[in-house]
N, C-alpha and C positions, 0 to 999 in steps of 0.2 A: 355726847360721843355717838357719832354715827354704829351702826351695825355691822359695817366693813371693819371700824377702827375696834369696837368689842371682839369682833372676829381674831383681829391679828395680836391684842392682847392678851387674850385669851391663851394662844397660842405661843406664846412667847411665856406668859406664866408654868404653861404645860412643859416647857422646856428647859426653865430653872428648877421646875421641881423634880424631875427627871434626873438632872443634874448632880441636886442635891440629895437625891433618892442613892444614886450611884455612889455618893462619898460615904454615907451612912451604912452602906452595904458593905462595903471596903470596909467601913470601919467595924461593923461587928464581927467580920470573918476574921481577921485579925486582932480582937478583943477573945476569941474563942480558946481559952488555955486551962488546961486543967488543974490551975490556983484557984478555983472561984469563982473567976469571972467570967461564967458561963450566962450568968441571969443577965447581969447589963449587955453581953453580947445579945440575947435575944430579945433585951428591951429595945436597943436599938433596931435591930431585925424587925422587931414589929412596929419600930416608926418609921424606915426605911420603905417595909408595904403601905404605910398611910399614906406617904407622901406621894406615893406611885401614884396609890387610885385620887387621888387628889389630882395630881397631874393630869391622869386618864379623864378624868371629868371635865377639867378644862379644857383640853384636848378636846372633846367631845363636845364642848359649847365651840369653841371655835368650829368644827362641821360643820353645828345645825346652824351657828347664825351667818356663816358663809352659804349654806346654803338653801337658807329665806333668804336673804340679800340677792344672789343670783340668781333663787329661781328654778336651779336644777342642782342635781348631786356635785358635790365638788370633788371631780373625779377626772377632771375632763383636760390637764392638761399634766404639767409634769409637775410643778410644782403642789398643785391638789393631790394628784394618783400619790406621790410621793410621803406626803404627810401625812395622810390616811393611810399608807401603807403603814409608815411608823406608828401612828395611833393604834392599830390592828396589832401590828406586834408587840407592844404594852398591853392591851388588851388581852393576847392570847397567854403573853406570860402570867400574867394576875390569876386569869382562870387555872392555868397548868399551877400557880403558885397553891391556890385552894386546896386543886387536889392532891399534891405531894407535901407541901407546908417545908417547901425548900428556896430559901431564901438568895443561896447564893448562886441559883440563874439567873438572880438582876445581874449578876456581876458581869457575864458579856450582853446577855439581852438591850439593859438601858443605855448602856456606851453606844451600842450597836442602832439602836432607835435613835440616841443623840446624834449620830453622825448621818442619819439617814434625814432628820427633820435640819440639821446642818446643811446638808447637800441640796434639799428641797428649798432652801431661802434663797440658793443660790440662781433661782431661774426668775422671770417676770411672774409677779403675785396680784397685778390687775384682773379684777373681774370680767372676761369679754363673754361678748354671744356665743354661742355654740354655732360652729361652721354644720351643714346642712345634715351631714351624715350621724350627728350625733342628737339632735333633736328626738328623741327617741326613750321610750322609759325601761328599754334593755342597756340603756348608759349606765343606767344606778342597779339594775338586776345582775348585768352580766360584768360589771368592772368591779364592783362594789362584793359579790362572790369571789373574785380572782382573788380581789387583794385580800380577802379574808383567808383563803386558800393558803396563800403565797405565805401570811405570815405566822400560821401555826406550824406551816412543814418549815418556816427558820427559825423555830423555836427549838427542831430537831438538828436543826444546825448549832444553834446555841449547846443545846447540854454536850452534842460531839464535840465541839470548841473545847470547855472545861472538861469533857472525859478526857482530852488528850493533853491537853495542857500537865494534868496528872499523869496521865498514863506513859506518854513518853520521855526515853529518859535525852532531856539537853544538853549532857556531857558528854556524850555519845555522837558520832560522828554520824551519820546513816541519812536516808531520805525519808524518814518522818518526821525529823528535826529539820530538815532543809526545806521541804510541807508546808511543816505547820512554823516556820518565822515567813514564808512565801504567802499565807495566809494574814496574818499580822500583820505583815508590810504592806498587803494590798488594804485593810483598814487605813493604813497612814496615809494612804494615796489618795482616800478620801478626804482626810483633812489636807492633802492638798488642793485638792479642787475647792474646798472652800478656804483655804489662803487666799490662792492665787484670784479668783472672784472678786474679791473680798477687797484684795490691794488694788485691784484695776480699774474696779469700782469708786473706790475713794480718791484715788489718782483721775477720773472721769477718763478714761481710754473710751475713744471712740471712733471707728472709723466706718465708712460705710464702701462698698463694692457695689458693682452691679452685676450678673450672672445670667447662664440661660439654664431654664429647669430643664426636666426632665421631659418635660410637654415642649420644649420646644422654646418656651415664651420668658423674654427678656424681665427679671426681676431686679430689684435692690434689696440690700439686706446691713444690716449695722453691725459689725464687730467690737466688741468691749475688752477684748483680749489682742494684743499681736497676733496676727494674721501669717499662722505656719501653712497650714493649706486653705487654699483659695477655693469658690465656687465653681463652678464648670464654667470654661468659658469667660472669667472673673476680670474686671475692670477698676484699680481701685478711683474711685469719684472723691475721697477726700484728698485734700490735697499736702501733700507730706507724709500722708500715711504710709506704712509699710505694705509694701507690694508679698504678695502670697508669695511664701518657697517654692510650694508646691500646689499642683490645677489638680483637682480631684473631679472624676467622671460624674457625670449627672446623680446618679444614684447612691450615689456617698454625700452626705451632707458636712461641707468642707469646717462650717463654723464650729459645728458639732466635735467633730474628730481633734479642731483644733484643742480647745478646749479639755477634749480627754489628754493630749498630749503634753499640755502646760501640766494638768492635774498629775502627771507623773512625773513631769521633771521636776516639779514644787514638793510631791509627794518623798520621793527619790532622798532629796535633799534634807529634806525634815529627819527621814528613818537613818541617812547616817549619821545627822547631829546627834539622832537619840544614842545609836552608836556608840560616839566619838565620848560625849557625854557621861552617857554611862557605864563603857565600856563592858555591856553585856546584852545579848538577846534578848528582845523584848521578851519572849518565850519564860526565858528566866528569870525574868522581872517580875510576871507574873505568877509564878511557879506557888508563891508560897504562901498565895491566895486561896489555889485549892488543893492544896496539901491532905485538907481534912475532908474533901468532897468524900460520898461513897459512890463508888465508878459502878456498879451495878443498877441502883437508885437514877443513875443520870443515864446509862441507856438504857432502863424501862421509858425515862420522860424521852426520851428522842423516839424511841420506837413506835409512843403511843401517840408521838406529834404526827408523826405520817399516818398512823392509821389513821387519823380525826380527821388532819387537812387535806390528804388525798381527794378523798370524797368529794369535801368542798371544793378545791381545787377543779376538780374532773366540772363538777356540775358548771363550774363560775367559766371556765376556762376554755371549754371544750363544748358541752350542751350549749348553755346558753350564747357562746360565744356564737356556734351556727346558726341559731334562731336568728340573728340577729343578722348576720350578713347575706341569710336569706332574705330577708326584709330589707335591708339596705342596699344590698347593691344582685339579688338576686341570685345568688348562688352559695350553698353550705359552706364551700374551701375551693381556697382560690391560691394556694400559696403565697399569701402576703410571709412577708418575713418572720412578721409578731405571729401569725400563726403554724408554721413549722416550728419554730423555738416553743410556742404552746405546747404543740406535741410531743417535743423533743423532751420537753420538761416532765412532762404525764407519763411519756413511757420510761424515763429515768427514776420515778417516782415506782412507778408499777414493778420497775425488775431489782427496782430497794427491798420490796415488798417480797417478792418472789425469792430472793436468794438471803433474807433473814427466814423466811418463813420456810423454803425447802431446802435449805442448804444450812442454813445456820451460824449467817452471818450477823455474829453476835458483836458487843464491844469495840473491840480496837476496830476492826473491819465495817463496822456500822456506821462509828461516828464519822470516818472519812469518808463514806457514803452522802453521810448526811449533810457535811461540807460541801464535797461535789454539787449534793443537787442544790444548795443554796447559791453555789459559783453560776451554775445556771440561769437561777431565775436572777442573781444578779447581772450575768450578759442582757439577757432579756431587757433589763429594765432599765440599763446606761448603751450597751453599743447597738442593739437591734432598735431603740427609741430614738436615739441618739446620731447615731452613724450613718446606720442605713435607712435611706429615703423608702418610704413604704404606704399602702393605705394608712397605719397605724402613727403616721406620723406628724401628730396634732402640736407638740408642744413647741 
């Protein structure tokens, strides 16, 4: 077995155990009754964390032998950034796990990793060279920071998830309830983007265009999805294929956008079979999961996720990010897109900080902070990577 092929097994191991870390969790929260069966609820609880850091390990062999194999940090496109981001948020739950010895943050953390190492199979997973600008050992200092950053403050997303999932009530008509299922349903959105992949891919959709960048210079480019919008200027070159609905301006990348738009109509559809199916909110599907949370306990861990990953964040994201674009292209900030969204994230982070800490935004008010800032860096890391044509636009 080559190094590449241990690499994506690896990874695929780290995935079922994740998996099945998730049902084992499920299952002791729900084994939790005041007949007894308190012990086997915490015996599974404590093989529920084995399998995690098992998973986390394999995980962690798929990095390093991807990244002997190439050469460089595997960081560098979306499918790498992406799976190391999920690695990282495993990783940060485990740690936050240690120090609280609360089990039932797996219960959104590893779904939330699943769908994110889900979402990440979905892009091209060949090893190539690094294009010029990234040959550089601020690749692994300053992306490799971020995403450590990024995924300790969504672990403070995590605990607000379960503080409200408790906290609010879903019988009740209001806009917390209409939130937090707006929240949920964008999860399913995710698992449409990997449906809709997924069937295109095995169906072999292919079609390819030709387009004018942004520079001006005539390109090709391959579609594996139906062609909603087109590249600037877009020509389709296969023959039968379906012609763009819609021509998007140079600085929207058309395949991209397409792409997000299938992932909502597949998404869309999934959330009302769950629906139609089960004829109840997802909200209240989950409800009775963490019935027995303590909602104090879960925004101390939110509170103390930002104060951790702040920091990191700041250094990964913001410092080293300028080091770096001094060095590359000669100037601190330049308003690429990926870095106002940076900023925007850092100081959404900062006035979290500032209005728990002098105002005394505690609980309910926190945790939908902490959703917020996690809706951010997830813009960040699907429609600013994705969408919008930028220097940051590797993948």
């Amino acid at each position: 077995m080559s190094l590449i092929d241990l690499s994506g097994t690896l990874l695929e191991v780290a995935f079922i155990a994740y998996l099945v870390a998730t049902l084992l969790i499920g299952g002791s929260i729900k084994s939790k009754k005041p007949d007894g069966a308190q012990n086997r609820a915490n015996k599974w609880g404590r093989i529920a964390i084995l399998v995690t850091i098992i998973g986390f390990l394999a995980h962690l062999g798929y990095f390093i032998t991807r990244w002997i194999y190439s050469g460089h940090a595997p960081v560098s496109n979306m499918f790498e950034f992406t799976t190391a981001f999920g690695m990282f948020l495993v990783g940060a739950f485990i740690l936050i796990y240690f120090m609280y010895r609360v089990t039932a943050l797996g219960l959104a953390a590893l779904p939330i990793a699943l769908l994110i190492i889900g979402w990440a199979a979905m892009f091209p997973q060949e090893v190539t060279p690094l294009v010029p600008s990234l040959q550089s050992h601020w690749l692994t200092i300053h992306v490799i920071t971020a995403a450590l950053g990024q995924s300790i403050l969504a672990i403070s997303a995590v605990a607000g998830l379960i503080y409200l999932l408790k906290d609010v009530d879903t019988k009740k008509k209001g806009k917390q309830r209409f939130w937090l299922e707006a929240i949920l349903y964008f999860l399913v959105l995710i698992v449409g983007n990997i449906v809709v992949s997924t069937v295109f891919n095995v169906a072999g959709y292919e079609a390819q265009y030709s387009y004018v960048d942004k520079n001006g210079i005539e390109q090709q480019i391959i579609y594996n999805v139906p062609a909603i919008f087109g590249m600037n200027e877009s020509t389709t070159l296969t023959e039968g294929a379906m012609d763009p609905l819609i021509e998007v301006p140079a600085f929207i990348h058309g395949l991209k956008l397409t792409t997000v738009v299938w992932s909502i109509i597949a998404g869309t559809i999934i959330y009302i079979l769950i629906r139609l199916i089960t004829r109840r909110r997802i909200a209240d599907m989950l409800q009775p999961l963490v019935k027995k949370v303590n909602l104090q306990l879960f925004d101390e861990i939110g509170y103390r996720s930002v104060l951790i990953g702040f920091p990191v964040f700041s250094l990964g994201a913001l410092v080293f990010a300028m080091i770096w674009a001094q060095e590359a292209w000669g100037r601190f900030w330049g308003w690429d897109p990926k870095e106002v969204w940076a900023l925007i994230t850092w100081l959404f982070y900062a006035a979290f900080l500032h209005l728990r800490l002098s105002k005394g935004w505690e609980g309910n008010k926190s945790a939908w902070l902490a959703l917020i800032g996690f809706a951010i860096i997830i813009f960040n890391l699907v429609v600013v990577n994705l969408v919008i044509a930028g220097l940051h636009s590797y993948a």
